[in-house]
C-alpha positions in Angstrom: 53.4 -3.2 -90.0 55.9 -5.9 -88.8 55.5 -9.8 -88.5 55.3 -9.5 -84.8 52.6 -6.9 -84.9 51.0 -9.2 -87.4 51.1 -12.2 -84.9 49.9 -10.4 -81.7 46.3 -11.1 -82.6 46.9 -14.3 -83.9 48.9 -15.7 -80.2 45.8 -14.1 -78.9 43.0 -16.3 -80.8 45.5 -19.3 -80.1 45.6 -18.8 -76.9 41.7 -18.4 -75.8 41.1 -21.2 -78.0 43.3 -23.3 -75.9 41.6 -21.9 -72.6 38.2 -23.1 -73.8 39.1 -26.5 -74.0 40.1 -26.6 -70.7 36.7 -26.2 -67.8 37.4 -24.0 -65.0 37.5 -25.6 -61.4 35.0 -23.6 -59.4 33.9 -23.2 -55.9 30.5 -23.0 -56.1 29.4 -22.1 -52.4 30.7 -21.8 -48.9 28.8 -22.8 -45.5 30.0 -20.9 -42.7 27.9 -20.7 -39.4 27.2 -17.1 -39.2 27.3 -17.5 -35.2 28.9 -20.5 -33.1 28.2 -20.4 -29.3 31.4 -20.5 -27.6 32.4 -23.7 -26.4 30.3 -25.5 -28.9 31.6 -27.6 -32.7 31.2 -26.3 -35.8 31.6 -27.9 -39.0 32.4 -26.1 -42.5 31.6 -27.3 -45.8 32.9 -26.0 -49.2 31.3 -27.3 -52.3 33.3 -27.1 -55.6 32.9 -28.2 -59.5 36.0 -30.0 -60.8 34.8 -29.0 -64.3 36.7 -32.2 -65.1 39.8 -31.1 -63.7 41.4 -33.7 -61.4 41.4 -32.4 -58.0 45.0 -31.6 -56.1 44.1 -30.5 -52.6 41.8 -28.2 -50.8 43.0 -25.5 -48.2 41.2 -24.1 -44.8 42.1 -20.5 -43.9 41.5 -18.3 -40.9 42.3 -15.0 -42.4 45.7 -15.5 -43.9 46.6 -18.5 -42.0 46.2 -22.2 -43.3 44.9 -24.3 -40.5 43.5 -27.8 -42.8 44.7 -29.3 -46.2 43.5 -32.4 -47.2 44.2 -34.2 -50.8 41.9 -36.4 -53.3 39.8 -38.7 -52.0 40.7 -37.6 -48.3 44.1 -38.6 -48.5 46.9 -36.9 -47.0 45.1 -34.5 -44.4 47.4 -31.9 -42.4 46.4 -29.8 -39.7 48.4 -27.2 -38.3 47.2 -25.9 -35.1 50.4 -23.7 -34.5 49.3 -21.6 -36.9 45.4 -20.1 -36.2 44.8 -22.4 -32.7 42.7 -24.5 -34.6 41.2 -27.8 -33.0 40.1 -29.6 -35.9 38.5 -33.1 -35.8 40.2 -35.2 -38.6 37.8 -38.5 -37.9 35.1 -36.1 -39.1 36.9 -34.0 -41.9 36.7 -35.0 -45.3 37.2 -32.9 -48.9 34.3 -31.2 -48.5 34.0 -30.1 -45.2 35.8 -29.3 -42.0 35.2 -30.2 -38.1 36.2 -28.3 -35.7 35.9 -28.6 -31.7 35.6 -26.6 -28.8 35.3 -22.8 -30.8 37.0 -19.9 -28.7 36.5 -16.4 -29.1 39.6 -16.6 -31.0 38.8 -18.6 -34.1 35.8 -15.5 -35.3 37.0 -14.2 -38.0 37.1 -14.7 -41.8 37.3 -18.5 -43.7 38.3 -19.5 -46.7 38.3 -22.6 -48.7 40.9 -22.6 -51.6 40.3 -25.3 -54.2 43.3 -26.7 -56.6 43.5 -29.1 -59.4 46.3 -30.7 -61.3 48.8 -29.5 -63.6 49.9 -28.3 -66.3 47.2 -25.9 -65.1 47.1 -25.8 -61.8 44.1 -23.7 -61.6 42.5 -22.7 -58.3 39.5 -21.0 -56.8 38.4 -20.1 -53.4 35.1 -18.3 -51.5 35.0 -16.3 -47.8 33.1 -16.7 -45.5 32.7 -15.1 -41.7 32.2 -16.1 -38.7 31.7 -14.6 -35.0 31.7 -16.4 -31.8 29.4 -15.4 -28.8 29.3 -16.2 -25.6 26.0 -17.7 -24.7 24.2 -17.7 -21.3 24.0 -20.4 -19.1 21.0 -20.2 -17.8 17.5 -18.9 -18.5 16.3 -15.2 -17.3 15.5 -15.2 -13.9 12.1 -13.1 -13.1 12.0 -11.8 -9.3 9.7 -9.7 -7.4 7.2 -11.8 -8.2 4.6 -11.5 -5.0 2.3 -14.8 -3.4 -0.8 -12.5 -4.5 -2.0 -9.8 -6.1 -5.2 -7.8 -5.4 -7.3 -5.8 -8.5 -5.8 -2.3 -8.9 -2.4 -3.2 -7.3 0.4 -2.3 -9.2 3.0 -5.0 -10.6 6.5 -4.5 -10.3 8.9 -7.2 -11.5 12.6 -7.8 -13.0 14.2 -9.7 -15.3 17.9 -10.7 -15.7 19.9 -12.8 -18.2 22.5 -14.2 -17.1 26.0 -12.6 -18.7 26.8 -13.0 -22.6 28.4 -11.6 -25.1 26.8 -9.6 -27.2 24.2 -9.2 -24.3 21.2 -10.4 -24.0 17.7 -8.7 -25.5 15.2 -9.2 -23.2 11.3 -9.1 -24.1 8.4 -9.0 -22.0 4.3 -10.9 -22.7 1.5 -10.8 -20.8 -0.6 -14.1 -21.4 1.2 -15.0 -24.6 1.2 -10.6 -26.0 4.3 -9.0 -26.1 4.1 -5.7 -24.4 6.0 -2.7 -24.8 5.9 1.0 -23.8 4.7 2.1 -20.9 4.9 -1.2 -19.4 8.4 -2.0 -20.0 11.1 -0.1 -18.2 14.5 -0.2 -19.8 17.7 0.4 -17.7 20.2 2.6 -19.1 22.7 1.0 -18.2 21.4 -2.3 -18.8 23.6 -3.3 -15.9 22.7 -5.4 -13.1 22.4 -1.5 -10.8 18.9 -2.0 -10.9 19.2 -5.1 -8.1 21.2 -4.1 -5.9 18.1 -2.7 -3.6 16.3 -6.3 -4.5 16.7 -9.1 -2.1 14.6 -11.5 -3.7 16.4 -14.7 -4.8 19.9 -13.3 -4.0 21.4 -17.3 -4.7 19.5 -17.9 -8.3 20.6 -14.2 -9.2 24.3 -14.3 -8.0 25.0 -18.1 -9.9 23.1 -16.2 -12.9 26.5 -13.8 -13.5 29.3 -15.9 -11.7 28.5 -18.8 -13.4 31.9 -20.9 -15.0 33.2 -18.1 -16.7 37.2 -19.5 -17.8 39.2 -20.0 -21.4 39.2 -16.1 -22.7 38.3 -14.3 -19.6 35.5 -13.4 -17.2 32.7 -11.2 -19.0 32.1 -7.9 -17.2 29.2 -7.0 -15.5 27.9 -4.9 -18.2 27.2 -8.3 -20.4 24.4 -8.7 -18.3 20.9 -7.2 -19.1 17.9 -6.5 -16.8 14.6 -5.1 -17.9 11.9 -4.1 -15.7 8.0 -4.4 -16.4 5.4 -2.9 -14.5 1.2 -2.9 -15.4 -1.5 -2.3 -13.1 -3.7 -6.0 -12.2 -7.1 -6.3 -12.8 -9.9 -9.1 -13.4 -11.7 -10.3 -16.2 -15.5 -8.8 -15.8 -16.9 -12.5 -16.1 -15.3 -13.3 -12.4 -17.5 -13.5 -9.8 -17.1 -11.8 -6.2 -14.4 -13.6 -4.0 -13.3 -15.6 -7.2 -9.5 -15.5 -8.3 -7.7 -15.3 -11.6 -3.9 -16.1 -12.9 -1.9 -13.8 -15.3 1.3 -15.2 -17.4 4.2 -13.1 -17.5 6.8 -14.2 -19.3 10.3 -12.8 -20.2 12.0 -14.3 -23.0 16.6 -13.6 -23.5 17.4 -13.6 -27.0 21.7 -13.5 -27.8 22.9 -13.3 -31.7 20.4 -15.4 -33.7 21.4 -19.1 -32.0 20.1 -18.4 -28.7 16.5 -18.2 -27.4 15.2 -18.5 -23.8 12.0 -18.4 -21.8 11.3 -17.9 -18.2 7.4 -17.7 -17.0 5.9 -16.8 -13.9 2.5 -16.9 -12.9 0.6 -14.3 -11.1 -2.3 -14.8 -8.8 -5.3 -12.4 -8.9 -7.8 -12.8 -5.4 -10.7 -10.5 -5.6 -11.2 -8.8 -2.4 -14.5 -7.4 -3.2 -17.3 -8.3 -0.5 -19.3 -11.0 -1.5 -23.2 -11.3 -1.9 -23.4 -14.3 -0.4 -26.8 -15.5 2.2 -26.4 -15.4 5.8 -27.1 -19.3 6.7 -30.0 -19.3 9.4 -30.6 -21.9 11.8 -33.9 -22.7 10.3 -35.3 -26.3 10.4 -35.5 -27.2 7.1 -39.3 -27.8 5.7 -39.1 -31.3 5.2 -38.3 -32.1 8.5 -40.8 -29.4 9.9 -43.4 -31.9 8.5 -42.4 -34.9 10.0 -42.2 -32.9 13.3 -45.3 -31.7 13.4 -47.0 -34.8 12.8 -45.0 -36.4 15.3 -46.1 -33.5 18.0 -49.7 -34.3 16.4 -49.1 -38.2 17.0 -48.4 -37.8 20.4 -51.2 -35.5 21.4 -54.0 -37.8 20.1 -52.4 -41.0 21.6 -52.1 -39.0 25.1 -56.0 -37.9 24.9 -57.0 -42.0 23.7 -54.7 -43.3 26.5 -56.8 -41.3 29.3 -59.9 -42.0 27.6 -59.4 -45.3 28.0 -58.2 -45.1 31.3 -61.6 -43.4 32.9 -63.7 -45.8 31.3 -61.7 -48.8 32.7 -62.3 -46.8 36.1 -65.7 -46.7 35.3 -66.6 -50.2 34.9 -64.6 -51.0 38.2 -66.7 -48.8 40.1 -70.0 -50.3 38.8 -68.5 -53.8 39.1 -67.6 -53.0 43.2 -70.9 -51.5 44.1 -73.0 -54.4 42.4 -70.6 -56.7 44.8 -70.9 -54.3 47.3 -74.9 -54.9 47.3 -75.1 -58.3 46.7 -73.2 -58.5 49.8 -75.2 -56.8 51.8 -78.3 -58.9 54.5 
């Protein structure tokens, strides 16, 4: 056994001994938003332990491209936009996080933040993190088919579009507030907006709902937009009277990616068309006033019979009075 044999283990022991003295910088997590709408800012924050290490600079990647660098204390930020078409807002970019504007389709992908210290040991850590861009509606669903009224036992028969996206949209159907399913719910196979083209029902809402400012990385293809149909049978509640009327809630809600939730309601009016029990209005005095007639009838009967009374025996005592003058007169 030589003296450099000897010393391998030694070099060894010396050397960890001087690694423990020193702490390890470490990045300690990552914040990436998992899904950014098109269009719309997103900020990135990296959070790191010095471990007493005094920082150098920390690095923003897109994939294998460095976009962002800033040094201690903010000092010294660089951007370089040739590299990953990056639009990064410096005002709001500090050592711990990142702010960019106006996210393209583009800028999906994988980011990572790459943390260095000082010398002599230079040590550095990073973390990855990924994120996809989608291309968000914009505007709700649009339901059509949607009839004034709706008589018990007739059948229901509506549609429901999103407007285009990418991924497309899932749609879901409820009935006052319950989601509904199978055998109500008709999916197209295609998921393609087909299914309309017999439709004439709001032709203006449902042509703005796929042509709608569509620039930057391209027109999306009719195939990012998704129709689903839904079709039920109306009835009443057993509580409603004859002749009475009822409203149903449909409502279809587009969900794109996990950032993106919309609801469209319509309202559906039930009218009973059953006959109705109700009475046959007579033309019948009314009792109250049958009284008061008859005892005006009654009224006028007695005062005819007293007036005539009265009237013979003031003829009476004008006869007698004549013939006693008459007499009297008389040689």
């Amino acid at each position: 056994m030589n003296c450099r044999t000897a010393l391998y283990p030694l070099l060894s022991v010396v050397f960890m001994a001087g690694l423990a003295g020193v702490a390890c910088i470490r990045v300690s997590h990552l914040m990436v938003p998992a899904q950014v709408g098109r269009g719309h800012d997103a900020q990135l924050h990296c959070h790191f332990n010095l471990g007493g290490n005094i920082l150098y600079s920390v690095k923003w990647f897109k994939g294998s491209r460095e976009f962002f660098r800033i040094g201690p204390d903010g000092t010294r930020p660089q951007v370089f936009p040739h590299l990953s078409n990056m639009t990064v807002d410096i005002q709001r970019s500090n050592v711990s996080s990142v702010y960019l504007r106006n996210i393209q389709r583009s800028n999906a992908g994988t980011y990572r933040c790459e943390v260095s210290c000082e010398g002599p040991h230079f040590e550095t850590d990073f973390r990855e993190a990924n994120m996809s861009v989608i291309d968000l509606p914009l505007q709700g669903p649009i339901i059509i088919n949607v009839q004034t009224s709706y008589l018990p036992g007739e059948r229901v028969a509506l549609n429901c579009t999103s407007a285009p996206s990418k991924p497309m949209a899932i749609l879901q159907w409820s009935i006052d507030g319950e989601q509904v399913g199978e055998p109500y719910v008709k999916r197209y196979v295609d998921g393609s907006i087909a299914a309309l083209a017999t439709q004439p029902s709001e032709p203006n809402a449902r042509q703005s709902a796929w042509q709608n400012g569509r620039d930057g990385d391209g027109e999306l293809a009719d195939d990012s937009v998704a129709t689903v149909g839904l079709e039920f049978v109306v009835d009443l509640p057993k509580q409603i009277s004859s002749g009475a009327f009822a409203t149903r809630r449909v409502s279809c809600t587009a969900l794109v990616g996990d950032i993106y939730q919309s609801v469209t309601h319509a309202n559906l009016s039930i009218v009973d068309g059953r006959p109705t029990n109700k009475a046959i209005a007579t033309a019948r005095t009314p009792s109250h006033l049958l009284h008061s007639a008859n005892g005006s009838s009654a009224n006028g009967r007695s005062s005819h019979s007293t007036c005539i009374a009265l009237f013979g025996c003031i003829f009476h005592l004008i006869r007698q009075t004549a013939g006693r003058y008459y007499t009297a007169a008389v040689p």
